[in-house]
Residue, then its C-alpha position, 0 to 999 in steps of 0.5 A: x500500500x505504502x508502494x503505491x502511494x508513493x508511486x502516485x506522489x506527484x514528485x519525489x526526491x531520491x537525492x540531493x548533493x552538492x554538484x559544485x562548490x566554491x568560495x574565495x576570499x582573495x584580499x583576506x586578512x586586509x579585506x576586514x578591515x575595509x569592511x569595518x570602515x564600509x559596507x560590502x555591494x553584494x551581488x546575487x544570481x540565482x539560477x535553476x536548470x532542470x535535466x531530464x535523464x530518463x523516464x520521469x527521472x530529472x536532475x534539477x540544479x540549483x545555482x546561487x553565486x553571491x559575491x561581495x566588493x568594498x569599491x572594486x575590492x572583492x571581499x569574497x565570491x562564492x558558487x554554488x550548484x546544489x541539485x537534486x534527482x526527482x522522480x515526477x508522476x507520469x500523469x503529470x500535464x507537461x505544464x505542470x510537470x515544468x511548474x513541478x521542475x522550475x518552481x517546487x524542486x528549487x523550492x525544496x531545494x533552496x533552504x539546504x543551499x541557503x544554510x551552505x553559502x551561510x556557512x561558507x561566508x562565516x567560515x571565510x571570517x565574514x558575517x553570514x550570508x543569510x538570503x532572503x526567501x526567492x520567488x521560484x514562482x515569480x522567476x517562472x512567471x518572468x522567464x515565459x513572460x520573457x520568452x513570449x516578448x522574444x518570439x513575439x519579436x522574432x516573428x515580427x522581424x523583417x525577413x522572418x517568415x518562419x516561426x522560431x523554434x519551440x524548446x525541444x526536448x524534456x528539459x524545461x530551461x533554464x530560469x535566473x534572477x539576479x540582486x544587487x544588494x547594499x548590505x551588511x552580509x544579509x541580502 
């Protein structure tokens, strides 16, 4: 009983990992004292790319890079692709299954790689970096609005009597937002 249950779950997750990690603090220790002086510009990317790999069986990653300058001074950059493998239902609609992908994965995913990069800064000596919640849903709702306005203007090109092509495969795309944040290590 509790096998089928599971095997109607609109989404499951069967794992999740670090893919890729980094974090520098080029100009330490000098770089702390300029922060006692003045507040750091962070800047921050947020990125999610779904990769179907077989079946109803994706990976979804998500890529947070933050980085943080005094000037033209870089305090510290950090990268980091945090991504999970789902399972999503197979009487999932595509649509859904792209919402599923692009909204609710990295929904899940983002407190898990929130509390790494919070981590990393405070163990690079900086006070941590504790990223408010993201709107995975509002990025969504932006990324089609932005392609729709793209191929609203290809087809509207001098020259183009064709339409341009439609996404092709399972892969949903990929989505990304970025903040410019003067702050003192919150965004």
């Amino acid at each position: 009983m509790a096998e089928e249950a599971a095997q109607q779950a609109p989404l499951t997750i069967n794992s999740q990992y670090v893919k890729d990690h980094s974090f520098e603090n080029p100009h330490a220790p000098g770089i702390y004292g300029k922060m006692r002086e003045e507040s750091p510009q962070l800047n921050i990317n947020v990125e999610v790319t779904p990769t179907h790999l077989q079946g109803n069986l994706y990976e979804v990653a998500l890529r947070l890079e933050a980085s943080a300058k005094i000037g033209e001074i870089s305090a510290f950059q950090v990268d980091l692709h945090y991504a999970a493998v789902v399972t999503l239902a197979e009487s999932l609609e595509e649509a859904v299954r792209e919402q599923m992908l692009m909204i609710e994965v990295p929904r899940f995913l983002f407190p898990f790689a929130r509390a790494i990069l919070a981590d990393d800064t405070r163990d690079g000596g900086f006070p941590p970096l504790i990223m408010n919640p993201i709107d995975f849903h509002q990025m969504y709702v932006s990324r089609k609005m932005a392609q729709a306005g793209a191929q609203a203007d290809a087809e509207g090109a001098p020259g183009n009597d064709s339409a341009p092509p439609s996404e092709g495969g399972d892969e949903a795309g990929a989505a990304g937002a970025e903040e410019n944040t003067a702050a003192n290590g919150q965004a």
